[in-house]
C-alpha positions as CSV (number, residue, x, y, z in Angstrom):
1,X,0.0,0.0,0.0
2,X,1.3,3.5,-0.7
3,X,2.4,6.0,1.5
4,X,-0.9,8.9,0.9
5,X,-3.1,5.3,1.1
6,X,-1.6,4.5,4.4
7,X,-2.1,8.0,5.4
8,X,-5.8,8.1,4.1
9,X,-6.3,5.0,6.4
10,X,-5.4,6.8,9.3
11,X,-7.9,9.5,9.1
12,X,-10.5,8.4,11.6
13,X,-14.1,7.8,10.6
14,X,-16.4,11.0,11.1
15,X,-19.1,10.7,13.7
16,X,-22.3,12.0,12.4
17,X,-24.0,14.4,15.4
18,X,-27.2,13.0,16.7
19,X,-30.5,14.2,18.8
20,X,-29.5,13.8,22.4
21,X,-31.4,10.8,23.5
22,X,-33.3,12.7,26.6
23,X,-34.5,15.3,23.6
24,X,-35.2,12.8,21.1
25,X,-37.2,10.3,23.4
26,X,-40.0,13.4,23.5
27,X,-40.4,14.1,19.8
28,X,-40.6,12.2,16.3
29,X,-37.7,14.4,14.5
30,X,-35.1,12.5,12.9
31,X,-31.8,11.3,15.2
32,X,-29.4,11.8,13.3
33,X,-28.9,15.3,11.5
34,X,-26.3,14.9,8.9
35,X,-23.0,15.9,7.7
36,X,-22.2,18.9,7.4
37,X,-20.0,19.9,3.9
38,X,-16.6,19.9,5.9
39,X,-16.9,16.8,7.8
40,X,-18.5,15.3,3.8
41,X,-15.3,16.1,2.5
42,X,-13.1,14.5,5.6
43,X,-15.0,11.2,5.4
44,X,-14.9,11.1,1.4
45,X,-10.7,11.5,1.7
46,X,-10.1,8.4,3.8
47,X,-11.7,6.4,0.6
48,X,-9.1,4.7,-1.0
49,X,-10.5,5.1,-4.6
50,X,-9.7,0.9,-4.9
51,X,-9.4,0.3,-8.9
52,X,-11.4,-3.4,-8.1
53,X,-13.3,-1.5,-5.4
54,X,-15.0,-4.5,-3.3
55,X,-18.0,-2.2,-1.7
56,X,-19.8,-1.6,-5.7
57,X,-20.0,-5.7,-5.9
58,X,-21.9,-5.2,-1.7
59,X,-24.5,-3.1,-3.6
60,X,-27.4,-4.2,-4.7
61,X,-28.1,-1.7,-7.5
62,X,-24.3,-1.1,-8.4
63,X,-23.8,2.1,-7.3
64,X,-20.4,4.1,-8.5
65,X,-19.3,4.4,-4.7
66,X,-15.9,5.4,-5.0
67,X,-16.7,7.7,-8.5
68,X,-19.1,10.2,-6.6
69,X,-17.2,9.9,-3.4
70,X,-14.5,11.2,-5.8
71,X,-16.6,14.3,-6.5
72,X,-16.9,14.9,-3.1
73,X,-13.5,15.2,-2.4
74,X,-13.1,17.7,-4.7
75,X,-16.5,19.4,-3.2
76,X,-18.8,19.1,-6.6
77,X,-21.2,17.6,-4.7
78,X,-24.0,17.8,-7.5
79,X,-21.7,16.1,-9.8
80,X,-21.6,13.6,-6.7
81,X,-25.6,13.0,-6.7
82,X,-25.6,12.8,-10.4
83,X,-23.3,9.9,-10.5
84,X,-25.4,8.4,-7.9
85,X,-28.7,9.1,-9.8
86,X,-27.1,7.0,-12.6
87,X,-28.0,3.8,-10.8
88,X,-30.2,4.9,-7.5
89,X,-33.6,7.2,-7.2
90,X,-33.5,6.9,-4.0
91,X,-30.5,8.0,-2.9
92,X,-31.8,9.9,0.4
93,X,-33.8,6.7,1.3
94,X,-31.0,4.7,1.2
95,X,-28.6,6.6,2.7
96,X,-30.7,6.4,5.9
97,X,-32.2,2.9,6.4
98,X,-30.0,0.6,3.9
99,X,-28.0,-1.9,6.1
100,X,-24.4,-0.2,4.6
101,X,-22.9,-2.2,7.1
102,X,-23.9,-5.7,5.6
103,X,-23.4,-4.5,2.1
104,X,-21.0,-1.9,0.7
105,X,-19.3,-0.7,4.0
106,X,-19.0,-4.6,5.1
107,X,-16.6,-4.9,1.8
108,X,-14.9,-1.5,2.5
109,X,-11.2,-2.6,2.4
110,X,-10.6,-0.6,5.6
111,X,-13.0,-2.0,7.5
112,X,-10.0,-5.5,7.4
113,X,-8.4,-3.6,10.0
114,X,-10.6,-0.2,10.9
115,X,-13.6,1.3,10.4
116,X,-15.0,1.5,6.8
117,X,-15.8,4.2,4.7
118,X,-19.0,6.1,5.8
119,X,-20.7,5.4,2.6
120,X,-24.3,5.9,3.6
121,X,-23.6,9.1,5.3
122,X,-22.0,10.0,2.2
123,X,-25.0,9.1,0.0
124,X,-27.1,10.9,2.6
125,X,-25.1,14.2,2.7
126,X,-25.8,14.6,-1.2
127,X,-29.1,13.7,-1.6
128,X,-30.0,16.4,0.7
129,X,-27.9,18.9,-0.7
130,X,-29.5,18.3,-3.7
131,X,-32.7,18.5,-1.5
132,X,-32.0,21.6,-0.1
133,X,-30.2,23.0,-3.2
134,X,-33.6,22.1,-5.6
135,X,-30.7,20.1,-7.7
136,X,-33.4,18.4,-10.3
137,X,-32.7,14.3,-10.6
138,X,-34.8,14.5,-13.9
139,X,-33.0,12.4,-16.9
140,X,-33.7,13.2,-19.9
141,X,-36.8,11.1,-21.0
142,X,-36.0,8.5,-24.1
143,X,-38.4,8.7,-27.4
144,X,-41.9,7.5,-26.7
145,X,-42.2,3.7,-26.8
146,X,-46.0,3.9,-27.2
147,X,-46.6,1.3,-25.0
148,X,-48.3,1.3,-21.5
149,X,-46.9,-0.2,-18.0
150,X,-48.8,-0.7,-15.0
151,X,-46.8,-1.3,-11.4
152,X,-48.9,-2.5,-8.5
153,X,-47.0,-0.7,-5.5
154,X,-45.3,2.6,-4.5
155,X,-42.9,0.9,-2.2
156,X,-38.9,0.6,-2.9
157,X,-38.8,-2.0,-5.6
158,X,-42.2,-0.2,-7.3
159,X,-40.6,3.4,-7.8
160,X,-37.2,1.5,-9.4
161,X,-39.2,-0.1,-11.8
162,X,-41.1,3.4,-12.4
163,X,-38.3,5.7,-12.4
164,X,-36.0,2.7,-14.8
165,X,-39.1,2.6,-16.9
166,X,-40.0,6.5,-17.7
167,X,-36.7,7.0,-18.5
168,X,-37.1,4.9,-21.5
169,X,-39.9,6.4,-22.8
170,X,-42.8,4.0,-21.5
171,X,-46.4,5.1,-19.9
172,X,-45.9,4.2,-16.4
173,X,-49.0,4.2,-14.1
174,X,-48.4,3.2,-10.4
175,X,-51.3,1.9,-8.7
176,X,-51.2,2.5,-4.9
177,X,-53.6,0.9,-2.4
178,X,-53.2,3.3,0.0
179,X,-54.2,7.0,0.1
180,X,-50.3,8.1,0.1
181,X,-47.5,6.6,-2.0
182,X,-44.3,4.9,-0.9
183,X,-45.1,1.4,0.7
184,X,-43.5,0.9,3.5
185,X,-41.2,3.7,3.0
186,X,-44.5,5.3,4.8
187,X,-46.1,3.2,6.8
188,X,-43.4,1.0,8.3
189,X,-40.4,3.4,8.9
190,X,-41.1,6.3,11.4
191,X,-40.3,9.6,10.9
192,X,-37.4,9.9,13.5
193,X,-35.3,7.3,11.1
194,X,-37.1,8.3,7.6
195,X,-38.7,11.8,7.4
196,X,-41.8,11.2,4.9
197,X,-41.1,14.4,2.8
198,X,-38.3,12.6,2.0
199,X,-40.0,10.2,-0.1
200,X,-42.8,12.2,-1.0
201,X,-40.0,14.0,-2.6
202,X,-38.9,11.5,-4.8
203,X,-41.8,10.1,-5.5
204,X,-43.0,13.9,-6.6
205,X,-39.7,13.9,-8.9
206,X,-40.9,10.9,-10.6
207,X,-44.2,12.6,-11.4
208,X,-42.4,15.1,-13.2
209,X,-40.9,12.8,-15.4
210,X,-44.1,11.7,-16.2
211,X,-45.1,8.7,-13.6
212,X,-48.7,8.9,-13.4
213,X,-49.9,7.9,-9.5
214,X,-53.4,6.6,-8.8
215,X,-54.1,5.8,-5.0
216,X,-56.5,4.3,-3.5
217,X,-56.5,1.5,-5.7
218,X,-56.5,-1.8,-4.6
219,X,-55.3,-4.2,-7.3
220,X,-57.1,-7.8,-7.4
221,X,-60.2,-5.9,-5.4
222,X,-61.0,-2.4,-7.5
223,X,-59.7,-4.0,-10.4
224,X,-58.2,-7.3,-11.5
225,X,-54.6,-8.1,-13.6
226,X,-57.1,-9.0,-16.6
227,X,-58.8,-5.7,-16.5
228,X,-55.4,-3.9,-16.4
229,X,-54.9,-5.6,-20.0
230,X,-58.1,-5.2,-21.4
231,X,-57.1,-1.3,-20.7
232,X,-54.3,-1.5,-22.7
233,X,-51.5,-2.0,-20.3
234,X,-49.0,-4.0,-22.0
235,X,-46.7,-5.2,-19.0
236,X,-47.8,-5.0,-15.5
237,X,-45.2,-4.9,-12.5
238,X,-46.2,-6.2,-9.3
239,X,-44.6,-5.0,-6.2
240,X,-46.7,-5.4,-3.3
241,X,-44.9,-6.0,-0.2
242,X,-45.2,-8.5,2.6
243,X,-47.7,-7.0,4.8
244,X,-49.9,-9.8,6.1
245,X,-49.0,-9.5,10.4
246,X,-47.7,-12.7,11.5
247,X,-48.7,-13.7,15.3
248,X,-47.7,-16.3,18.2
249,X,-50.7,-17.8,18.5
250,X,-50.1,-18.4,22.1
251,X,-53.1,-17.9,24.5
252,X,-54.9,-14.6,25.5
253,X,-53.7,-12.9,22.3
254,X,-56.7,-11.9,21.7
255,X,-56.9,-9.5,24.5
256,X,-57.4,-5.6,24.1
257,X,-54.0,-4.3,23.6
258,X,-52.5,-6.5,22.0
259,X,-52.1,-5.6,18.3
260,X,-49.6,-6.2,15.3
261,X,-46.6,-4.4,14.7
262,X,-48.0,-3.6,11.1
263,X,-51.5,-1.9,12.4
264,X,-49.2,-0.1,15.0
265,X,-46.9,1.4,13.0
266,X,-49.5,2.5,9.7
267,X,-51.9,4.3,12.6
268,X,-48.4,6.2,13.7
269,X,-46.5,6.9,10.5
270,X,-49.0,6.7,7.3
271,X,-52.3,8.0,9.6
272,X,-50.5,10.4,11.7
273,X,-52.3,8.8,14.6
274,X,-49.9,10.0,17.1
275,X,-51.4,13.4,16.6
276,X,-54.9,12.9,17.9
277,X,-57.0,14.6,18.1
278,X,-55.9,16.5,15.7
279,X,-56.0,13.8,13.1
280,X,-58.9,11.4,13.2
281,X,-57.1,8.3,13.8
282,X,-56.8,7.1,17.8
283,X,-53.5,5.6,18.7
284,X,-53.5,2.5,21.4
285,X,-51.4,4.0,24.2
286,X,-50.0,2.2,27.5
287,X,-47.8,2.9,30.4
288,X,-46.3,-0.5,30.5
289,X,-45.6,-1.8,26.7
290,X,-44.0,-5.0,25.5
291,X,-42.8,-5.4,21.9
292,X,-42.0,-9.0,21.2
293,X,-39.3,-9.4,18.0
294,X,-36.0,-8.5,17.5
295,X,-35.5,-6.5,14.1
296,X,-36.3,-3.3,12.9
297,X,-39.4,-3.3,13.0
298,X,-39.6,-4.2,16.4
299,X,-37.0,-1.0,17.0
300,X,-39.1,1.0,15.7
301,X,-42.4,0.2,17.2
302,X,-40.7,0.4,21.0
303,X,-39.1,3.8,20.2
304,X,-42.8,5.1,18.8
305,X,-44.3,3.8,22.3
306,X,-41.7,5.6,24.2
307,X,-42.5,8.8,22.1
308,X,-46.1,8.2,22.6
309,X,-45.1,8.5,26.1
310,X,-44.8,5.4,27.5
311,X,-43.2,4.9,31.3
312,X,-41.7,1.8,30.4
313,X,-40.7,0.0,26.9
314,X,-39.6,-3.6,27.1
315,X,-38.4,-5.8,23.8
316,X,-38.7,-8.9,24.4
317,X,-36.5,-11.5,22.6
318,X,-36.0,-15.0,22.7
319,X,-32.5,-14.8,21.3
320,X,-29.5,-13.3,22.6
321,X,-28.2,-9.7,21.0
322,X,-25.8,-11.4,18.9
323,X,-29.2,-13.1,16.8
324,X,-30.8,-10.0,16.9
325,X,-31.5,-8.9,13.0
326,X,-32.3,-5.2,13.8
327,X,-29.5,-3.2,12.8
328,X,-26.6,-2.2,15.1
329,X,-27.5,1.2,15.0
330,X,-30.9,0.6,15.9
331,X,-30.6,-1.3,19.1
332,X,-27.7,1.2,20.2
333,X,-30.4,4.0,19.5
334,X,-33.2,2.2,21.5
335,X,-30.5,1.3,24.4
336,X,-29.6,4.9,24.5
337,X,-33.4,5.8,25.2
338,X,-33.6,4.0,27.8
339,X,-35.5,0.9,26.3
340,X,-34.9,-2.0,28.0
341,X,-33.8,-5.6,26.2
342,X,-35.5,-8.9,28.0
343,X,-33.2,-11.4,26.4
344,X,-33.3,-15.2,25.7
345,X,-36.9,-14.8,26.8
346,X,-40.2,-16.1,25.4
347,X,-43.9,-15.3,25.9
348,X,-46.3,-18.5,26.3
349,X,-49.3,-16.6,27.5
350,X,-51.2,-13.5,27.7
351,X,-53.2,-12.3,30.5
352,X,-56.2,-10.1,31.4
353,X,-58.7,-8.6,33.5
354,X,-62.3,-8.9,33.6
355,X,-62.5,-6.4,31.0
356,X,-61.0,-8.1,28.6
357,X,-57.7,-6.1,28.7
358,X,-54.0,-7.2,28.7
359,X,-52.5,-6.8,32.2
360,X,-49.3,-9.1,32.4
361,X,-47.1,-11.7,30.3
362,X,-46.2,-15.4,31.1
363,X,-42.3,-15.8,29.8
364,X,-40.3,-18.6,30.0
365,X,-36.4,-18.1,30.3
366,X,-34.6,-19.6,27.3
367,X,-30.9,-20.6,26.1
368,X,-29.5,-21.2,23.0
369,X,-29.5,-24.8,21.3
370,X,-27.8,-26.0,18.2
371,X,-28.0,-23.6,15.0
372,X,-31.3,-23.9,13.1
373,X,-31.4,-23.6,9.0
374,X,-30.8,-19.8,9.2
375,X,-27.3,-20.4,10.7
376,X,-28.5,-19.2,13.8
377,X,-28.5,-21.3,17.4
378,X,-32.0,-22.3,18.0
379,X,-33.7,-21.0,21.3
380,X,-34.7,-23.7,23.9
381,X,-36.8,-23.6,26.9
382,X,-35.3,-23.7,30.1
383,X,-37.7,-25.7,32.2
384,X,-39.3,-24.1,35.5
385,X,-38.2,-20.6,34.7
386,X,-41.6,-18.8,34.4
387,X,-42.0,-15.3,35.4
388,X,-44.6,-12.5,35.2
389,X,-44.1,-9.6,33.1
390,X,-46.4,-6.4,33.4
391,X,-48.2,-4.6,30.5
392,X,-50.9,-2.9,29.3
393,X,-49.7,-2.9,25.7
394,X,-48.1,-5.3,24.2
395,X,-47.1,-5.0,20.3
396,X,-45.9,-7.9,17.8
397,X,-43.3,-7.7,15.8
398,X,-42.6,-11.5,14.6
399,X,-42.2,-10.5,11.0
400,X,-45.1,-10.4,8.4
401,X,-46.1,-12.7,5.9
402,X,-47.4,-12.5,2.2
403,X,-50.2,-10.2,1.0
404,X,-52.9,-11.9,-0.2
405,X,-55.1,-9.7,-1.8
406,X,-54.1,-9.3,-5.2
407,X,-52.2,-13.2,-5.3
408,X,-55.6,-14.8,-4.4
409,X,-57.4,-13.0,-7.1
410,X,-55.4,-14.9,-10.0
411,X,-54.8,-18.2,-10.4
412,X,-52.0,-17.8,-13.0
413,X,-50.1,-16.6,-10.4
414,X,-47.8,-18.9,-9.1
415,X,-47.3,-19.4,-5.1
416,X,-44.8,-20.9,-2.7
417,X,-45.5,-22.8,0.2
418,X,-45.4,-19.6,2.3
419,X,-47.5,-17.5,0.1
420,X,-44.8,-15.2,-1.7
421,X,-45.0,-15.2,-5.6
422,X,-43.0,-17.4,-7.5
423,X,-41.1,-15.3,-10.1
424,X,-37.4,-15.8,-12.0
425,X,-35.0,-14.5,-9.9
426,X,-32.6,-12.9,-13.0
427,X,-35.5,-11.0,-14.7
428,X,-38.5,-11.6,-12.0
429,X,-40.7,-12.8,-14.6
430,X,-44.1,-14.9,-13.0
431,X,-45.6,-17.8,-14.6
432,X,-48.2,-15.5,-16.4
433,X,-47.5,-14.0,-19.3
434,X,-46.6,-10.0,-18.9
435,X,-46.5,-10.1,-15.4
436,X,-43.5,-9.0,-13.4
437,X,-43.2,-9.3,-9.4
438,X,-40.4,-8.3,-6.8
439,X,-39.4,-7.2,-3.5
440,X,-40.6,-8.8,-0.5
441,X,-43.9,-10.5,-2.2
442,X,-41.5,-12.3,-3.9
443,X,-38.3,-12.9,-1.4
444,X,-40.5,-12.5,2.0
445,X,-39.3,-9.7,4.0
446,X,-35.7,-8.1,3.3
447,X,-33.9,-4.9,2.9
448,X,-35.0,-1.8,1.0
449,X,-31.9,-2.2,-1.4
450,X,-32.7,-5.5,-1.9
451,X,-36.2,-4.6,-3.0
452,X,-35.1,-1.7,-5.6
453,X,-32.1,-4.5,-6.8
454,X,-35.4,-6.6,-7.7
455,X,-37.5,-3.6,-9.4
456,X,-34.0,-3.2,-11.6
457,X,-33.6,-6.3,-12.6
458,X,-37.3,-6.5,-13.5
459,X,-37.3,-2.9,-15.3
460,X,-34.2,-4.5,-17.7
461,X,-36.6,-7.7,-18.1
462,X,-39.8,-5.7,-19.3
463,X,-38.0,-3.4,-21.8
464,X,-36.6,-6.4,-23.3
465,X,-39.8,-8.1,-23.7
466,X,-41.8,-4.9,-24.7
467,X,-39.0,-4.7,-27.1
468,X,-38.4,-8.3,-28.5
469,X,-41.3,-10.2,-27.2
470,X,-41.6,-12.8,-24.1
């Protein structure tokens, strides 16, 4: 390694400032607040500018990481978000909940003996500059194809497809179930990790280009696949998400007070239920609450609670923190809240009063057993270790399963055993003719870059066929 690399190395990695946690706990802003243009630059000179750089094979959707870091060393930091726009639409998205440290930064070559490069800070710090700056992502739209495209979903993978597809010159209608796009860009991520005028705003920019948006339309209900044909649409994209809550099925869930993480967070984040009564839309509140899971989602519904102004947030998991699937940054933000982490512990039973209400939690103290298929070491129940735990609200976050609506409305779409669509995973073509599907109704529930990888993958697939046939 040369002498300026070595040097490069040594520069440390750039903290990014934050909400202090006994500010944050009290409001929905976001946490963290950005780089500002001086500590952009400092982060973008540690990168080593690798000529086989390792971190663009960690990205799903092949982003030019080390070209516009390049740019923002030398502070052209629109020439930074146009390089980016090459490849992502989403930049400002992704810069805050993509797992960097799983993908691009988990291949960063100083992360072999340091800490890698920031590279979703990065991402975030020019996608709002161009924000802020009113720096226009708009490419220049190809000749008219004359032919019509219909995508069911304004989540990640749906607004790929749409922004890969107007660029080429197709008609591209997105069809949104919901009264506001963006999946759950929306209604799953809260505004304290993803501010929703962030995706409005590029949702908006896609409009410009020509995306046409209907909500409130709930494909395989309001209208079927056929009649999408029969109205002239030539391809149709389907990218509906996993949203179908998933439960323990232990006794007394059906008390009040017990609800899905799902319902929880769309009432909070999509129905702006944690402003009644100004908005119309109660929000179950409690002073004792209990979120069973251990990924984001779960995160995310305990640190709503606490902002709804709960006295005490538990997460219960029946895994250690080393199995948790939340993100690092996640559970440090929750712990740093003041959220407390029941580990290696398992709920058998609800309980309630006479009025039908949740009051307290049976758990059973677990350790960990040999791995399971997932690679990771299978819970088991440590026998006579019962104990009570108290709550009045108690939220679920087990994962969520596949949307049925629109895939029990047609029977020439193909299912697996679990529900999710079967589709090619190169080009995400379904067994029915002109129908595309990706993102989590396809793979079951993953990453937001994962989702947008599929909705490129499946933009490529379409053009070919509206091109040269199926």
């Amino acid at each position: 390694m040369s002498e300026k690399k070595q040097k490069k190395g040594k520069i440390a990695r750039q903290k990014m400032s934050e909400q202090a946690p006994e500010m944050r706990r009290g409001n929905f802003k976001e946490v963290p607040l950005g780089y500002d243009e001086e500590t952009a630059i400092t982060e973008a000179s540690r990168c080593l500018g690798c000529k086989n750089p390792s971190c663009v094979s960690g990205c799903p959707v092949d982003v030019d990481i080390p070209g516009f870091i390049s740019f923002i060393k030398e502070k052209d930091f629109e020439g930074a978000i146009k390089n980016i726009w090459t490849k992502n639409a989403l930049p400002a998205v992704c810069g805050r909940v993509c797992p960097q440290e799983i993908q691009c930064e988990g291949k960063c070559i100083l992360g072999k003996k340091g800490k890698p490069v920031a590279i979703g800070n990065l991402e975030r710090f020019v996608a709002d500059y161009a924000r802020n700056k009113g720096i226009s992502g708009i490419p220049a739209v190809g000749k008219s194809a004359g032919k019509k495209v219909a995508i069911v979903g304004s989540g990640p993978s749906g607004l790929t497809v749409a922004g890969d597809l107007i660029a080429k010159g197709y008609d591209v209608t997105i069809l949104e179930a919901f009264h506001k796009p963006g999946g759950v860009l929306v209604y799953g991520i809260p505004e304290f990790r993803l501010p929703k005028d962030i995706v409005f705003s590029e949702v908006a920019s896609l409009e410009k280009q020509g995306v046409k948006l209907e909500c409130n339309s709930v494909v395989g209900r309001t209208v079927s696949l056929e009649e999408l044909f029969e109205q002239g649409f030539e391809a149709i994209y389907i990218g509906v998400g996993a949203g179908l809550p998933k439960f323990l099925n232990i006794d007394g869930e059906n008390l009040i007070g017990i609800l899905s993480a799902n319902e929880y967070l769309t009432r909070a984040n999509l129905m702006k239920a944690y402003l009644f009564p100004k908005v119309d839309t109660p929000m179950p509140k409690g002073k004792n609450v209990t979120v069973i899971g251990g990924g984001n989602v779960a995160m995310d519904a305990a640190r709503t609670a606490l902002r709804l102004g709960a006295e005490s947030v538990k997460i219960v998991y029946r895994r250690s923190r080393e199995e948790m699937p939340a993100r690092k940054e996640e559970i440090h933000h929750a712990e740093e809240e003041g959220i407390e982490f029941l580990l290696l512990t398992n709920p058998v039973k609800f309980k309630g009063n006479e009025k039908g209400r949740v009051t307290g939690m049976t758990c059973l103290k677990m350790e960990l057993g040999e791995p399971d298929e997932g690679g990771r070491r299978r819970p088991v129940e440590v026998k006579g270790s019962e104990f009570e735990i108290k709550t009045d609200l108690s939220i679920i976050a087990v994962g969520a399963g596949a949307n049925p609506l629109l895939t029990q409305s047609d029977k020439e779409i193909k299912l697996n055993q679990w529900g999710y669509i079967m589709a090619d995973s190169e080009t995400g073509k379904t067994f029915k003719k002109g129908v595309w599907a990706g993102g989590d109704i396809v793979s079951g529930q993953a990453t937001v870059i994962l989702a947008m990888g599929a909705g490129r993958q499946a933009a490529k697939s379409i053009d070919d066929y509206l091109t040269r046939g199926w």
